[in-house]
C-alpha positions in Angstrom: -37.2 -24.4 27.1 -40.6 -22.9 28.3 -41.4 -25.7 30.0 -38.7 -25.2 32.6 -38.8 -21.6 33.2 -40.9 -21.8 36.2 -38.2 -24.5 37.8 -35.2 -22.4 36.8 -36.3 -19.4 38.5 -37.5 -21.1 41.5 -34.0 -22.0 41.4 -32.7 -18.9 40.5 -34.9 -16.9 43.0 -33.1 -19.3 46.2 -29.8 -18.9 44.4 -30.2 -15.3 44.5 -31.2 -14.7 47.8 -28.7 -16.9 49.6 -30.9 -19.6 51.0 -29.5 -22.6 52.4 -32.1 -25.0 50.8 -34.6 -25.0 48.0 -36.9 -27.6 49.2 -39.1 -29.2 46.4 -41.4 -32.1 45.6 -41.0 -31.6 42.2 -38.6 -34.9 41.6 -38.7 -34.7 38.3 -36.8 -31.9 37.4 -35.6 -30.3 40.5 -34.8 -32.8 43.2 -32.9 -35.4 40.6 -29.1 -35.9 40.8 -28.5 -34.4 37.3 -29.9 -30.9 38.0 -28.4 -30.8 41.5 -24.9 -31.5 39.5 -25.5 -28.5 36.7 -26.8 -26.3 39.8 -23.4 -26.6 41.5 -21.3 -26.4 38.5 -23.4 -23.3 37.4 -22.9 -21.8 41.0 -19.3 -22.2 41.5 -18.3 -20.8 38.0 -20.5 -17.5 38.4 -19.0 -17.6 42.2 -22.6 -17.9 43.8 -23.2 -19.4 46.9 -23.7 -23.2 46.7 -27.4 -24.2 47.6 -28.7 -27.6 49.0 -31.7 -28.7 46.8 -33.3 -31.6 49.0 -37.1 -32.8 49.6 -39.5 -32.1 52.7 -39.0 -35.5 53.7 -34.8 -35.1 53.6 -35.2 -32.0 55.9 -37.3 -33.6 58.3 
């Protein structure tokens, strides 16, 4: 969906380059428990590096 495109390749742009973390505020579609869970299952079948997806305050 359009909507998401801007979420899926800030995702896609962390993924790619190997960071450790994608840190967000953005709760409602990329900090939640659901996209975390499609994140890793997306990562581990295309054999990418598994990324932590957290907020500023989790990092702290």
């Amino acid at each position: 969906m359009k909507k998401y495109y801007n979420n899926a390749l800030h995702i896609a742009i962390a993924t790619k380059h190997e960071m450790d973390a994608l840190v967000s505020w953005n709760l409602t579609h990329i900090v939640k428990l659901r996209t975390k869970m499609k994140i890793k299952e997306i990562n581990h079948k295309l054999k990418l590096k598994e990324i932590i997806i957290c907020t500023p305050e989790e990092i702290i």
